[in-house]
PDB file of N, CA, C and O in Angstrom:
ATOM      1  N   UNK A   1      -8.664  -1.688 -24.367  1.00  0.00           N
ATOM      2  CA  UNK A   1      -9.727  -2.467 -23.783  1.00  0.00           C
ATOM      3  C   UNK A   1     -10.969  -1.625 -23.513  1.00  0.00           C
ATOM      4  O   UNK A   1     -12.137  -2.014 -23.537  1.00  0.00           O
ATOM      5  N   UNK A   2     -10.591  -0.614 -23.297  1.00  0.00           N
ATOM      6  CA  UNK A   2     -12.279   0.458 -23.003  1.00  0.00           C
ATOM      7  C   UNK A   2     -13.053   0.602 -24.456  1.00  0.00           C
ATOM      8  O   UNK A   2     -14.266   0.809 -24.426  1.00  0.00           O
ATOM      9  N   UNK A   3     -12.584   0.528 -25.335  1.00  0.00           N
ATOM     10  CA  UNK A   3     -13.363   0.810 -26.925  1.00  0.00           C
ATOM     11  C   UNK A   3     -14.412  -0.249 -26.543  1.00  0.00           C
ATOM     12  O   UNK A   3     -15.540  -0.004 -26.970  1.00  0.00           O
ATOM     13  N   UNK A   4     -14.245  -1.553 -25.713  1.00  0.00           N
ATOM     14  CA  UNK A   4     -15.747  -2.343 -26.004  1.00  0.00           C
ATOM     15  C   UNK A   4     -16.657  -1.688 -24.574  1.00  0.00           C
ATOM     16  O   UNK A   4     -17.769  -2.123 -24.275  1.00  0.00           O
ATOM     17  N   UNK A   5     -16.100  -0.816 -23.958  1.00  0.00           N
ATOM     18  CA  UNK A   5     -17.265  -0.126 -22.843  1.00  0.00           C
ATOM     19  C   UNK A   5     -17.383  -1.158 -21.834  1.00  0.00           C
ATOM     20  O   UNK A   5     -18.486  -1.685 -21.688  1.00  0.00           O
ATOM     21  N   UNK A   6     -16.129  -1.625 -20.912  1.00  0.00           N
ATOM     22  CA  UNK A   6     -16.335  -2.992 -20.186  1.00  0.00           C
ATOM     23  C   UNK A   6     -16.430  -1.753 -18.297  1.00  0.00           C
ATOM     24  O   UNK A   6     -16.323  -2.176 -17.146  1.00  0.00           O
ATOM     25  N   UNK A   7     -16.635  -0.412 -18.720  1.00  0.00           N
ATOM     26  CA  UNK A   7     -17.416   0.028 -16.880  1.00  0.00           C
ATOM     27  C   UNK A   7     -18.991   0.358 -17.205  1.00  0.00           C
ATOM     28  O   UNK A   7     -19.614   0.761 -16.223  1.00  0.00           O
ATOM     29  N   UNK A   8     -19.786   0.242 -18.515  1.00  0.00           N
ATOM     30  CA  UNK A   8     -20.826   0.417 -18.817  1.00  0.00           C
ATOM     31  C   UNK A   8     -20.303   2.130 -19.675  1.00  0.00           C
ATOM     32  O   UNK A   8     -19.159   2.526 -19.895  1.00  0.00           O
ATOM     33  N   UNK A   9     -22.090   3.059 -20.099  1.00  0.00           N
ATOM     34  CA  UNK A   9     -21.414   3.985 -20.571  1.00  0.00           C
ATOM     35  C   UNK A   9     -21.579   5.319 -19.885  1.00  0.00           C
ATOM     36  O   UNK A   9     -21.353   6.473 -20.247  1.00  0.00           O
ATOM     37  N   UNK A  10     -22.037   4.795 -18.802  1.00  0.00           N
ATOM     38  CA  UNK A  10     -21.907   6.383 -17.588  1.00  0.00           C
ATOM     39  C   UNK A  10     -21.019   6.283 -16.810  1.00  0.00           C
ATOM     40  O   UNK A  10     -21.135   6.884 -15.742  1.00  0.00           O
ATOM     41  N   UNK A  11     -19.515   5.286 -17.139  1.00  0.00           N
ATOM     42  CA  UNK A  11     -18.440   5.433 -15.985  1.00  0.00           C
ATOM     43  C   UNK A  11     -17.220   5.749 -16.823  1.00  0.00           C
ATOM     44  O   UNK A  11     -17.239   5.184 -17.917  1.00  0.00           O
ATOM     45  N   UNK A  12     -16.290   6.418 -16.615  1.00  0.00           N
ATOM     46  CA  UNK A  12     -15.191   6.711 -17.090  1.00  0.00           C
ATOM     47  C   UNK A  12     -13.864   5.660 -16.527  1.00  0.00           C
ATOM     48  O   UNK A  12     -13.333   5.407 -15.445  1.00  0.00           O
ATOM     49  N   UNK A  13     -13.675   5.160 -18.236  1.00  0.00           N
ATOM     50  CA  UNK A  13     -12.644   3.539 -17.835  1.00  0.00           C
ATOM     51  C   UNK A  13     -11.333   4.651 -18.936  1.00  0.00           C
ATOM     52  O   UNK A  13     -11.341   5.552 -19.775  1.00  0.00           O
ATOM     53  N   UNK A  14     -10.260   3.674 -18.079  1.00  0.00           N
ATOM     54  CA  UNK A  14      -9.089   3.934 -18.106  1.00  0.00           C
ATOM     55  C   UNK A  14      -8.375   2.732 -18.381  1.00  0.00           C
ATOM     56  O   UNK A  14      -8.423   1.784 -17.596  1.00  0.00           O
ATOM     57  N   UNK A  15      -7.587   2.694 -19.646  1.00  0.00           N
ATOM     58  CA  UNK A  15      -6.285   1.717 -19.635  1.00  0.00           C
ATOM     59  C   UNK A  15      -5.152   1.806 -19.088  1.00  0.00           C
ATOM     60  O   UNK A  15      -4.372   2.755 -19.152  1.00  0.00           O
ATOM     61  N   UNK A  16      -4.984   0.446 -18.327  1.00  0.00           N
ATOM     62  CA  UNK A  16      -3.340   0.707 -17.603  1.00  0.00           C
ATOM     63  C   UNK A  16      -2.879  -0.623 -18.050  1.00  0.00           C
ATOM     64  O   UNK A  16      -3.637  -1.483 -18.500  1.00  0.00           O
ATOM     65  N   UNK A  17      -1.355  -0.779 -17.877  1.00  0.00           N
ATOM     66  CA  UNK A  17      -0.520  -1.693 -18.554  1.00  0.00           C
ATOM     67  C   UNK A  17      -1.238  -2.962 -17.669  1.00  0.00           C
ATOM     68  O   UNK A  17      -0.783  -3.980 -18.191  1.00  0.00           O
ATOM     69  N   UNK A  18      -2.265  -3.405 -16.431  1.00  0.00           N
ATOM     70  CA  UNK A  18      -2.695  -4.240 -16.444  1.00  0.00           C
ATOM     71  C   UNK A  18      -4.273  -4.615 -17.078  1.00  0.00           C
ATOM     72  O   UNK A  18      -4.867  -5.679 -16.905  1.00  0.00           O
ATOM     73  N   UNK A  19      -4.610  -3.795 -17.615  1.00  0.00           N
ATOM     74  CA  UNK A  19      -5.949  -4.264 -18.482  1.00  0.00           C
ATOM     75  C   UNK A  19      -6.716  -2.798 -18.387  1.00  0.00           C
ATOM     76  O   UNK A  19      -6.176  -1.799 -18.862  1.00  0.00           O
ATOM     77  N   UNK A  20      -7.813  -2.747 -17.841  1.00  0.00           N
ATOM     78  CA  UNK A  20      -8.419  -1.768 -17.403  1.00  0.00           C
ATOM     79  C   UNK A  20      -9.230  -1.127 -16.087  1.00  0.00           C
ATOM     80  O   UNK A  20      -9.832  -2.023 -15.496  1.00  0.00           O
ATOM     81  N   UNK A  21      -9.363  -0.113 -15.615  1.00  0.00           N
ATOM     82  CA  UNK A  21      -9.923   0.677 -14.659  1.00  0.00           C
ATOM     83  C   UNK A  21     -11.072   1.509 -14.671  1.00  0.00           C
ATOM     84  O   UNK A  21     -11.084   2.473 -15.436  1.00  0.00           O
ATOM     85  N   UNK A  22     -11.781   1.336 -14.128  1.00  0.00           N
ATOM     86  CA  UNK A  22     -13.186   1.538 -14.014  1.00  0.00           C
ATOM     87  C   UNK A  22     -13.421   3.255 -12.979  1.00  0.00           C
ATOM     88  O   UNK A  22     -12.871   3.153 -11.882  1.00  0.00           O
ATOM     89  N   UNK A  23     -13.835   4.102 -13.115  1.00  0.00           N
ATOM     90  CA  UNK A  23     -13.968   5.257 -11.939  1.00  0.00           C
ATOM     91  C   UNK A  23     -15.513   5.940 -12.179  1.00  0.00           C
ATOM     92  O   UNK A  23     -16.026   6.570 -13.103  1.00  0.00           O
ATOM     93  N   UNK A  24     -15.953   5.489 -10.893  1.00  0.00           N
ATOM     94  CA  UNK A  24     -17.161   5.504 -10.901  1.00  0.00           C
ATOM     95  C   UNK A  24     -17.152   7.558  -9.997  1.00  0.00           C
ATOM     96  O   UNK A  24     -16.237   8.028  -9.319  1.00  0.00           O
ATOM     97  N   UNK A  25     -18.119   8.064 -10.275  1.00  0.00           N
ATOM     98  CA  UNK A  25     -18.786   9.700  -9.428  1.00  0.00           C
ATOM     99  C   UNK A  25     -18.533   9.115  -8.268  1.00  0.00           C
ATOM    100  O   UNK A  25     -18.339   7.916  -8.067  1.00  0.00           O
ATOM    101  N   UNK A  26     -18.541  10.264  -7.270  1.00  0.00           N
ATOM    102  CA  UNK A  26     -18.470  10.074  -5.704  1.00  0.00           C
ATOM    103  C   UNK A  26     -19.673   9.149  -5.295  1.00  0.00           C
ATOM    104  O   UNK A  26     -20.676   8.866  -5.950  1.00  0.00           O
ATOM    105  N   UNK A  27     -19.381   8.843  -4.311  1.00  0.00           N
ATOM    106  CA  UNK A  27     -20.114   8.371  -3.678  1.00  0.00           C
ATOM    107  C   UNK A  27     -20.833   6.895  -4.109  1.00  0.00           C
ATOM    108  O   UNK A  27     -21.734   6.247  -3.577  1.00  0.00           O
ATOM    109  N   UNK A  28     -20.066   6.684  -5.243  1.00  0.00           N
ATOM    110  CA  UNK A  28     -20.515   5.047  -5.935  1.00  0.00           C
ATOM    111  C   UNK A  28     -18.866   4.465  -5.984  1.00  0.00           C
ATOM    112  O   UNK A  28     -17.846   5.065  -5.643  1.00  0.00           O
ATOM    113  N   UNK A  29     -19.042   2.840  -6.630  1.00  0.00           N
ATOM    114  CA  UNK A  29     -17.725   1.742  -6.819  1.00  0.00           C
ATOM    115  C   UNK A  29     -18.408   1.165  -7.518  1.00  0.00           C
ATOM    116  O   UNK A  29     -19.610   0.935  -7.386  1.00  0.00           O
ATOM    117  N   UNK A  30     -17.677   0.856  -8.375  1.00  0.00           N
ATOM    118  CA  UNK A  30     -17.493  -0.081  -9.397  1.00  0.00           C
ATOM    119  C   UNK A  30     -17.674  -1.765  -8.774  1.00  0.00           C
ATOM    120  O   UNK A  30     -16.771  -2.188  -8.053  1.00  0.00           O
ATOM    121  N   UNK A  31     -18.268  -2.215  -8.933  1.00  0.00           N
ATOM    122  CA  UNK A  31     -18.581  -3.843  -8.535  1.00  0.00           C
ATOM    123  C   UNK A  31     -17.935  -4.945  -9.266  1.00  0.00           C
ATOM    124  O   UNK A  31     -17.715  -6.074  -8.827  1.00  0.00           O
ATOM    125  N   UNK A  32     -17.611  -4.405 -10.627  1.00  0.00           N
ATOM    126  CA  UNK A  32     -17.043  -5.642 -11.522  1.00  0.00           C
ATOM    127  C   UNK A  32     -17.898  -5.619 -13.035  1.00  0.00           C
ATOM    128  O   UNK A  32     -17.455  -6.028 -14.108  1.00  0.00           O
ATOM    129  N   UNK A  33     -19.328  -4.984 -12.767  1.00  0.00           N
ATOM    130  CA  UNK A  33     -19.864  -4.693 -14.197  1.00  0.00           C
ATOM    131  C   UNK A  33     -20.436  -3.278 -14.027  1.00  0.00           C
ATOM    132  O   UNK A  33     -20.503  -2.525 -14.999  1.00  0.00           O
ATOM    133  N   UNK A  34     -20.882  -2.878 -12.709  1.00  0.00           N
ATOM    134  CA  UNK A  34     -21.475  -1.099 -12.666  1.00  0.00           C
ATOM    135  C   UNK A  34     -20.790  -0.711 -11.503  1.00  0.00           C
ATOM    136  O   UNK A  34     -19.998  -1.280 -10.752  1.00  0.00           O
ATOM    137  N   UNK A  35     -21.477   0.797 -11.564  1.00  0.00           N
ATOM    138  CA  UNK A  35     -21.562   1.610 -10.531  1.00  0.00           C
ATOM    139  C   UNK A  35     -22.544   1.373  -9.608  1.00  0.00           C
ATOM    140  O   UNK A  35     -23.715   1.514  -9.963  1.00  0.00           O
ATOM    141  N   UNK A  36     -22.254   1.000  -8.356  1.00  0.00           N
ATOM    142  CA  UNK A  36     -23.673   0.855  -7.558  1.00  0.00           C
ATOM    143  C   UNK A  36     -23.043   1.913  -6.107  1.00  0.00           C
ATOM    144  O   UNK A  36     -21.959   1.910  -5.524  1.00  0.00           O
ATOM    145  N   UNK A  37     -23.997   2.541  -5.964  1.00  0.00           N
ATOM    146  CA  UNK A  37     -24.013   3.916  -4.674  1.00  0.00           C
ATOM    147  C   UNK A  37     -23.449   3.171  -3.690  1.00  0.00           C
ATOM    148  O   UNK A  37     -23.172   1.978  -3.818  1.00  0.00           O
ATOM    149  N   UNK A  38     -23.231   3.947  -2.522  1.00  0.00           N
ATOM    150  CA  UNK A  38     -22.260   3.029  -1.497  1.00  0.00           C
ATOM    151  C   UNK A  38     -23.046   4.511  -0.479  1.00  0.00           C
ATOM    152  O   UNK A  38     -23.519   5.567  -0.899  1.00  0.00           O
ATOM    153  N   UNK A  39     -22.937   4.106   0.630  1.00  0.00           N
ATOM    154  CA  UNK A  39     -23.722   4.710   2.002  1.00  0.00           C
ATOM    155  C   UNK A  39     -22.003   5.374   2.702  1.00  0.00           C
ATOM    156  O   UNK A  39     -21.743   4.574   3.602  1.00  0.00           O
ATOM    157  N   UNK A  40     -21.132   6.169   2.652  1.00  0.00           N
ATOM    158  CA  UNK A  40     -20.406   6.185   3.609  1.00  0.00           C
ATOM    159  C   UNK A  40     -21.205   6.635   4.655  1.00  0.00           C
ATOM    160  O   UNK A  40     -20.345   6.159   5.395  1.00  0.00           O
ATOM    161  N   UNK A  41     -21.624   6.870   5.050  1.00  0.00           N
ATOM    162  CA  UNK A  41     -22.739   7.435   6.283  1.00  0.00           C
ATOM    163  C   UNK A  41     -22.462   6.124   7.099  1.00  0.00           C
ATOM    164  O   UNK A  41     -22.107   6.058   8.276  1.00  0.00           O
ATOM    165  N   UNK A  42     -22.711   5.041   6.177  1.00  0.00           N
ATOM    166  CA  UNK A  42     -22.835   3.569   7.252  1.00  0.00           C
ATOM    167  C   UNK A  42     -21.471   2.792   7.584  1.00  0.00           C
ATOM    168  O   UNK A  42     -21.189   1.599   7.692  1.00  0.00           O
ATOM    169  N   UNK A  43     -20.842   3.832   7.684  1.00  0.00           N
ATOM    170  CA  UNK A  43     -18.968   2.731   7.494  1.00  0.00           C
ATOM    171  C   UNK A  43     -18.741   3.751   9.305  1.00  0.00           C
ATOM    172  O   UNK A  43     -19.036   4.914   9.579  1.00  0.00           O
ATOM    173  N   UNK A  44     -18.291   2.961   9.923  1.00  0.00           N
ATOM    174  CA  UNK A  44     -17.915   4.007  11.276  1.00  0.00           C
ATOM    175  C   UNK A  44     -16.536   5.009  10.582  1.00  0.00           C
ATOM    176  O   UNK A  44     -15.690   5.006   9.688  1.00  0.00           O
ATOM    177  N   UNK A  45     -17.039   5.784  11.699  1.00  0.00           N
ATOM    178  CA  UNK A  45     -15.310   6.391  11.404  1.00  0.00           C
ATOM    179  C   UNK A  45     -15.613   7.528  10.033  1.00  0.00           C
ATOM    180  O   UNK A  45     -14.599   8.045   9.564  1.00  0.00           O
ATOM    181  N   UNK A  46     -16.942   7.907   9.414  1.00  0.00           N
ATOM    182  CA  UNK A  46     -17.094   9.134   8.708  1.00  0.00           C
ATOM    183  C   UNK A  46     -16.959  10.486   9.072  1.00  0.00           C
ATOM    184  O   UNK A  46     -16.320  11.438   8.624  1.00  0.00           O
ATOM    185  N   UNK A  47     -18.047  10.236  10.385  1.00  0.00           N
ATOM    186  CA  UNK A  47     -18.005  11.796  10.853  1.00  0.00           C
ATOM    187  C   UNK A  47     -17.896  11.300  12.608  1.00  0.00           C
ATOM    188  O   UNK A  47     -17.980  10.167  13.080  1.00  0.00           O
ATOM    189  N   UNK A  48     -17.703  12.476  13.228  1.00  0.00           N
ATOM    190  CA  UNK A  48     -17.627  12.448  14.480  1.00  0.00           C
ATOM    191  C   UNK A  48     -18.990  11.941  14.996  1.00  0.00           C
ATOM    192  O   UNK A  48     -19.114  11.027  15.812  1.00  0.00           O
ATOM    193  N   UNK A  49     -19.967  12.615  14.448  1.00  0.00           N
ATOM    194  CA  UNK A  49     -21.560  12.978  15.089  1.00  0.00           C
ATOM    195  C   UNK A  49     -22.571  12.203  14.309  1.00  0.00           C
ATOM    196  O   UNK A  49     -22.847  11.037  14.593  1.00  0.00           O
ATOM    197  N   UNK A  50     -23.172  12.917  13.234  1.00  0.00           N
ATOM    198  CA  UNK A  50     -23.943  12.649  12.137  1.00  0.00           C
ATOM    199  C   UNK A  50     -23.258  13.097  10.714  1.00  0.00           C
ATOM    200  O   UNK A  50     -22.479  14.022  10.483  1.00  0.00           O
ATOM    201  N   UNK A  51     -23.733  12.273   9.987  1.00  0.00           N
ATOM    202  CA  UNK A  51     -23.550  12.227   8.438  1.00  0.00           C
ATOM    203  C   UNK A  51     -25.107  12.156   7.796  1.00  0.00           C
ATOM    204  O   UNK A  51     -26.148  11.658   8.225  1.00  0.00           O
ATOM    205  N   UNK A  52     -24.681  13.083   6.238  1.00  0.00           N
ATOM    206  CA  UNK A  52     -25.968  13.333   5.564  1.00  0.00           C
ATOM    207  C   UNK A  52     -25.175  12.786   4.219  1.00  0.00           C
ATOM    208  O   UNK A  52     -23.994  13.090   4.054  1.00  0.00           O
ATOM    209  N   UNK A  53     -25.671  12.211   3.555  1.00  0.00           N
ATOM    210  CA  UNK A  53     -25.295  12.053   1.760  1.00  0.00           C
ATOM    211  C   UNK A  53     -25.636  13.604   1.564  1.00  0.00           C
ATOM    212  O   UNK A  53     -26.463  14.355   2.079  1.00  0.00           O
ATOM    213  N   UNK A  54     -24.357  13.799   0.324  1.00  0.00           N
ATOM    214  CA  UNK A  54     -24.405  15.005  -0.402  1.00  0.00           C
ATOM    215  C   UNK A  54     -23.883  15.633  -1.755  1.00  0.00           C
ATOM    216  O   UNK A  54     -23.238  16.672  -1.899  1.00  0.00           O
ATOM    217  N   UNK A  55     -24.286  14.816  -2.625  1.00  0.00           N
ATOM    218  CA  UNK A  55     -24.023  14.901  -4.252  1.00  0.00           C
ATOM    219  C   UNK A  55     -23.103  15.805  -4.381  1.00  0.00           C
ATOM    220  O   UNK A  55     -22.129  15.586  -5.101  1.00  0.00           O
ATOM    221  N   UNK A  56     -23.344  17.661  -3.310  1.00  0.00           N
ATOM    222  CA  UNK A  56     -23.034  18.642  -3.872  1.00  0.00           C
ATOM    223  C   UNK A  56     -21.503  18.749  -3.554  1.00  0.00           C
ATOM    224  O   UNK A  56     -20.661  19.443  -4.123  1.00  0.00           O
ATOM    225  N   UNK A  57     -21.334  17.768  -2.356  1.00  0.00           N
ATOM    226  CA  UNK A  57     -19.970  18.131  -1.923  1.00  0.00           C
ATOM    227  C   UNK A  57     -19.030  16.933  -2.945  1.00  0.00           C
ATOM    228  O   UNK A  57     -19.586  15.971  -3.474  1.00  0.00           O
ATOM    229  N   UNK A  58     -17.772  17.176  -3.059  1.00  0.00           N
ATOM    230  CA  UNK A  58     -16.975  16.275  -3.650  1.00  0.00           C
ATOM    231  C   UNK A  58     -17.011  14.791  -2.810  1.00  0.00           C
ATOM    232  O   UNK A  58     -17.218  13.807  -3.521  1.00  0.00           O
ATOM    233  N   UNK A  59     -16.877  14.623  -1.762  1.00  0.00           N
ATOM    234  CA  UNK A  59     -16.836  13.631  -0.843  1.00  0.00           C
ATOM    235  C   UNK A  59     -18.017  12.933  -0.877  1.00  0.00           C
ATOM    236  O   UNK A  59     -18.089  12.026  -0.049  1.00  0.00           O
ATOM    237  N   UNK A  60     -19.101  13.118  -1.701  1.00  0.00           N
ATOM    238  CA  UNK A  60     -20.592  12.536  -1.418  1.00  0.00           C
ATOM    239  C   UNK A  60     -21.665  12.607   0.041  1.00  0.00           C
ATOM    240  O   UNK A  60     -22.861  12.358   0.194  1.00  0.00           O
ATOM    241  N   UNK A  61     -20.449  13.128   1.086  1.00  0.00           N
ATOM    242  CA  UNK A  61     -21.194  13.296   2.300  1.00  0.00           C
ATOM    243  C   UNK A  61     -20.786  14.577   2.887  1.00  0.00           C
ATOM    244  O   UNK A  61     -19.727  15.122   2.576  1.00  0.00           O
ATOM    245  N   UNK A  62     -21.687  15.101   3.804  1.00  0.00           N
ATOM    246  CA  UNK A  62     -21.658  16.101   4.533  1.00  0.00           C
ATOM    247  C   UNK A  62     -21.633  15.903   6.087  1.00  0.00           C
ATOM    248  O   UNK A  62     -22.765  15.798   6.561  1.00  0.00           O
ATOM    249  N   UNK A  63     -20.678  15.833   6.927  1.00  0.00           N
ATOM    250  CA  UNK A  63     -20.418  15.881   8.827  1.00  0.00           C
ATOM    251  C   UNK A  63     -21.645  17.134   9.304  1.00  0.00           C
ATOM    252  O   UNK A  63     -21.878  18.171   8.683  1.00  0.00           O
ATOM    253  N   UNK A  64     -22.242  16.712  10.454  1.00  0.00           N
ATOM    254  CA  UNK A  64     -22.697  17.706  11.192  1.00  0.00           C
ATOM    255  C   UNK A  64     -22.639  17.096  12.326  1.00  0.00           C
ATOM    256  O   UNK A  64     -22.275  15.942  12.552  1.00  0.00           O
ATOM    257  N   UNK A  65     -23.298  18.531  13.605  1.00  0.00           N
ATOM    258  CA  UNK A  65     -23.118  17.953  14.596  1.00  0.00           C
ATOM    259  C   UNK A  65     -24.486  18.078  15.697  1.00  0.00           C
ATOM    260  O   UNK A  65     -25.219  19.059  15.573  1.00  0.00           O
ATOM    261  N   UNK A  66     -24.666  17.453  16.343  1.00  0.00           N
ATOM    262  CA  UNK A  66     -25.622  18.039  17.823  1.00  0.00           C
ATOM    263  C   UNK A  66     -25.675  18.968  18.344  1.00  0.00           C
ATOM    264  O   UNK A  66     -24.598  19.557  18.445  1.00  0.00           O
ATOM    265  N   UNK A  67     -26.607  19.475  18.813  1.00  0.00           N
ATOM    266  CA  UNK A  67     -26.798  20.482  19.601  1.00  0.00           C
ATOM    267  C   UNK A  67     -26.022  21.032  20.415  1.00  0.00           C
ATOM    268  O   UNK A  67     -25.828  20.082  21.173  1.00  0.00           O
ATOM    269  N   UNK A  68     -25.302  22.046  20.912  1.00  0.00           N
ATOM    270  CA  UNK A  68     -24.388  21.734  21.504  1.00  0.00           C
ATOM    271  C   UNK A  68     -23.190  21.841  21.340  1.00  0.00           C
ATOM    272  O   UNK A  68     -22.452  22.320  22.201  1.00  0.00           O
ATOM    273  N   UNK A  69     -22.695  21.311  19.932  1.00  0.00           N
ATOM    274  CA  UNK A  69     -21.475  21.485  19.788  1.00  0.00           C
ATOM    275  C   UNK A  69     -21.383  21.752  18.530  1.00  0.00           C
ATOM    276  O   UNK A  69     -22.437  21.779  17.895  1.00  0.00           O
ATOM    277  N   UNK A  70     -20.143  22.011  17.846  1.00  0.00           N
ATOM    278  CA  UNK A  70     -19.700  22.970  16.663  1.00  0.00           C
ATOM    279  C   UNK A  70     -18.380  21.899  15.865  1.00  0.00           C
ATOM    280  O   UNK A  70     -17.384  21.304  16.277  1.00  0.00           O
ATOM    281  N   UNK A  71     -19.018  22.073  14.616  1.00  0.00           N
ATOM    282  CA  UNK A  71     -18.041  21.232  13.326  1.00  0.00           C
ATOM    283  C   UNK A  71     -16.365  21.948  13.571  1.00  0.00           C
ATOM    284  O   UNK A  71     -16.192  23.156  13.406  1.00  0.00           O
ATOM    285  N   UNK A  72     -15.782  21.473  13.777  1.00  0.00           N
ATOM    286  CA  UNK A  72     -14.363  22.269  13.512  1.00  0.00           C
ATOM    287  C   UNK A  72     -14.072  22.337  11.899  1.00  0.00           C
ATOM    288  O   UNK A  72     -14.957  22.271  11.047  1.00  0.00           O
ATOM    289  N   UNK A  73     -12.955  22.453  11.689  1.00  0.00           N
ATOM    290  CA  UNK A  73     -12.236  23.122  10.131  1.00  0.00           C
ATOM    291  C   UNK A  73     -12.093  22.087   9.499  1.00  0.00           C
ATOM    292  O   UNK A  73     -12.147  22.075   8.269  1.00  0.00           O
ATOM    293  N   UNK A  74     -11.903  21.135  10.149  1.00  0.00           N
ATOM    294  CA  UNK A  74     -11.287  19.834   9.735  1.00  0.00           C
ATOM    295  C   UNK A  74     -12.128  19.096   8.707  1.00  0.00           C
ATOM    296  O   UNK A  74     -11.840  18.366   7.758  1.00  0.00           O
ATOM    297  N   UNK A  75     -13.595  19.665   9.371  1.00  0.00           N
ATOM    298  CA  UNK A  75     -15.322  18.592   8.711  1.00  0.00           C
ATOM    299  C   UNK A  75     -15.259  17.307   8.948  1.00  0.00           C
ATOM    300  O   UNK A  75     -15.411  16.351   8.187  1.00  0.00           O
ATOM    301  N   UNK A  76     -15.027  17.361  10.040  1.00  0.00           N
ATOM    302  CA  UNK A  76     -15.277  15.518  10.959  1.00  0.00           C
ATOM    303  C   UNK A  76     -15.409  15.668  12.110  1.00  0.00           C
ATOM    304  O   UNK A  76     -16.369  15.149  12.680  1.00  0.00           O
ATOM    305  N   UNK A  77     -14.173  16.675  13.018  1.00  0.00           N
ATOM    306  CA  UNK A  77     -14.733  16.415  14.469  1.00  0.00           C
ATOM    307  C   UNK A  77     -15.580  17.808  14.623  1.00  0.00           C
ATOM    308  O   UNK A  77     -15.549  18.876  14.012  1.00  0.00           O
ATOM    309  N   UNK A  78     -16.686  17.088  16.200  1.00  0.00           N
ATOM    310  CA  UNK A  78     -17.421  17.808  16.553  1.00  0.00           C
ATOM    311  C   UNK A  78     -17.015  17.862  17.723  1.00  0.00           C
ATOM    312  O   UNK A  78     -16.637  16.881  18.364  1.00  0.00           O
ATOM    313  N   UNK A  79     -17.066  19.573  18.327  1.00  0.00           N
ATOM    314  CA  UNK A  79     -16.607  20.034  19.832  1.00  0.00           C
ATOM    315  C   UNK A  79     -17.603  20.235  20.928  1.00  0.00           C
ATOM    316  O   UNK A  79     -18.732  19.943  20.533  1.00  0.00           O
ATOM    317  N   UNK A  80     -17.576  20.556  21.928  1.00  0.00           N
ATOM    318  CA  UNK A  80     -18.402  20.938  22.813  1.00  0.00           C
ATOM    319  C   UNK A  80     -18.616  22.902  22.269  1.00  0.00           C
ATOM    320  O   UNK A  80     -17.660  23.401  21.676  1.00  0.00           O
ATOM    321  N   UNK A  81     -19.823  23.753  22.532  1.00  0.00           N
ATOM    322  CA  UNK A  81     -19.657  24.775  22.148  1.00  0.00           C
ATOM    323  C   UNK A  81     -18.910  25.431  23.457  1.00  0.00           C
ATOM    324  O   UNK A  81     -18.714  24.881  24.541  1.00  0.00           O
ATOM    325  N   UNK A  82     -18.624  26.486  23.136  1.00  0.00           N
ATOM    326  CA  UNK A  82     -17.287  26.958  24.408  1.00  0.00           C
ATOM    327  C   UNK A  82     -15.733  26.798  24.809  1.00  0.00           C
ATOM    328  O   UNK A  82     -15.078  27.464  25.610  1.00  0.00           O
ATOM    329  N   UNK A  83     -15.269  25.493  23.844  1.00  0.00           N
ATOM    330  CA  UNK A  83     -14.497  24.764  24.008  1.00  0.00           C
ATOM    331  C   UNK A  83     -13.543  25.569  23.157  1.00  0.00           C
ATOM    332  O   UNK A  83     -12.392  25.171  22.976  1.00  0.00           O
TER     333      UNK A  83
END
């Protein structure tokens, strides 16, 4: 089913025994005919603090934090500094 190009031709489609699969770069989804970008920044529950979009990272986003306090290891929660 991918020989007719049914994720467009900048997405990498995959056949599975139910038809086909669409896999769009980070930080985009597949809609049903493209890739259209998606904000995780705007979904709760990304980062502790603030979120930045970030092509460079695999995840499409980058956690930071306020003044104040410090990213742990994890790259989501943010601590008090001292803590």
């Amino acid at each position: 089913m991918c020989q007719s190009k049914p994720c467009g031709n900048d997405q990498d489609c995959y056949n599975t025994p139910y038809g086909y699969t669409c896999k769009c770069p980070p930080g985009q989804k597949f809609n049903g005919s493209s890739c259209i970008v998606t904000n995780p920044c705007l979904q709760w529950g990304t980062c502790s603090q603030a979120c930045t979009l970030d092509d460079s990272v695999t995840k499409g986003y980058q956690c930071s934090c306020h003044a104040g306090y410090f990213l742990k290891s994890d790259d989501f929660t943010c601590k008090p500094l001292g803590e």
